[in-house]
Structure formats: C-alpha cells, structure tokens
C-alpha positions as CSV (number, residue, x, y, z in Angstrom):
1,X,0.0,0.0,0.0
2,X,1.9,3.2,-1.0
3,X,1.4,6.1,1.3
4,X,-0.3,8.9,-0.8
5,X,1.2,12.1,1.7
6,X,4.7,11.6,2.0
7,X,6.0,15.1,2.0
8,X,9.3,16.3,1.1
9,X,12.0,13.6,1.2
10,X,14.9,14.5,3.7
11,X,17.9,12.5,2.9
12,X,19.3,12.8,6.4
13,X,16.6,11.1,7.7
14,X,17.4,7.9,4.5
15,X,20.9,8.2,6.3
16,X,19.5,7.5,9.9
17,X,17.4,4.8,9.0
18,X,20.2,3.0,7.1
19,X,23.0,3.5,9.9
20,X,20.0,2.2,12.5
21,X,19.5,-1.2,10.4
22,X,23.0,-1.6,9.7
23,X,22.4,-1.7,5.8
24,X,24.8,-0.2,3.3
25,X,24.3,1.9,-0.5
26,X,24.8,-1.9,-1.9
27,X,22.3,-3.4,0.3
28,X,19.6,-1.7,0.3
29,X,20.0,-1.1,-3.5
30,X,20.2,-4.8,-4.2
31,X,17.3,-5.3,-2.1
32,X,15.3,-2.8,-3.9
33,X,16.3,-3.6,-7.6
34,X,18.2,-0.4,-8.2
35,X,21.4,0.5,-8.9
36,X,23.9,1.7,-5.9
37,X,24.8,4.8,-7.5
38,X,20.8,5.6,-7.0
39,X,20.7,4.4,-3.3
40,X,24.0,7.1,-2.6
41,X,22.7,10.0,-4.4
42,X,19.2,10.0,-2.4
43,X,21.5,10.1,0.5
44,X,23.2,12.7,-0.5
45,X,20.7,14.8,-1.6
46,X,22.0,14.7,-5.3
47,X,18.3,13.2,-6.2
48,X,15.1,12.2,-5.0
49,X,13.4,8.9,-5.0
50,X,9.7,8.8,-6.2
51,X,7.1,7.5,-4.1
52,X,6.9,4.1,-4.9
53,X,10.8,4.0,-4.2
54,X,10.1,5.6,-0.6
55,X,7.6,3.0,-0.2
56,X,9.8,-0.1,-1.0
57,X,12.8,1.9,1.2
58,X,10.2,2.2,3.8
59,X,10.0,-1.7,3.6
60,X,13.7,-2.3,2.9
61,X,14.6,-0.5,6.0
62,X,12.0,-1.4,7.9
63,X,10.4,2.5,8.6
64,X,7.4,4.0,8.1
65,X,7.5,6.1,4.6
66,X,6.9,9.1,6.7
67,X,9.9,9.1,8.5
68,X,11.7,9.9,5.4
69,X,10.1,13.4,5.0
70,X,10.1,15.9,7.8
71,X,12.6,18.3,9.0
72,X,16.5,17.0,10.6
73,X,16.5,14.9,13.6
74,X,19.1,15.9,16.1
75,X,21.7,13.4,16.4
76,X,23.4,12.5,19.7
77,X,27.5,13.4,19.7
78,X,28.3,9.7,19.6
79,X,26.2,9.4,16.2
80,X,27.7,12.7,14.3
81,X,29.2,11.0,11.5
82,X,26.0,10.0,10.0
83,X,25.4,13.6,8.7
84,X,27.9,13.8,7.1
C-alpha cells in the first residue's frame, strides 16, 4: 500500500534509517532492484526517490514512509558521522 502524503523527502533522515539497520548503499540497493549509485545519491541529496521507491525503502529498511520526510533529527555526539 503506498502512502499517498509523504511530504518532502529529507535525505538525512534515508541516512539514519540506514545507519540504525545496519544496511549499506549496496544493500539496500540490491534489495530494492536499483542501482547503488541511485541508493547514494538519495542520500546525498544529489536526487530524489519517487514515491513508490520511498515505499519499498520504507519496507527495505523497515520504517514508516513518513519518517523519510520531515525536518532534521538531532543526532546524539556519539552518532555525528551520519550527517555527514
């Protein structure tokens, strides 16, 4: 079932969710059927998945779709480098 309000992705937020499962570009992208390159540029920033893709990241990563969209979560000191 694909979420039809989403709201603005925040790649920050694709970041968190893949540093809290553990799951890497290649990972996730394998389990989605896309290509790696695709997976790093959402995290970047560089692009933005559709909303079918945040559905099936939603399931990859095990999230709700709407955690994807919203402002920046502050991240503990210990968890900096995910920002970046």
């Amino acid at each position: 079932m694909l979420c039809s309000d989403v709201g603005a992705f925040n790649p920050q937020r694709l970041r968190i969710a893949m540093m809290r499962r553990g799951r890497s570009a290649h990972s996730v992208a394998t389990a989605m059927g896309v290509r790696v390159p695709m997976v790093m540029r959402w995290q970047r920033g560089k692009a933005t998945p559709d909303q079918s893709a945040v559905q099936r990241l939603a399931e990859t990563l095990d999230f709700p779709p709407e955690f994807f969209s919203g402002p920046d979560l502050v991240i503990p000191q210990r968890m900096s480098h995910v920002t970046s």
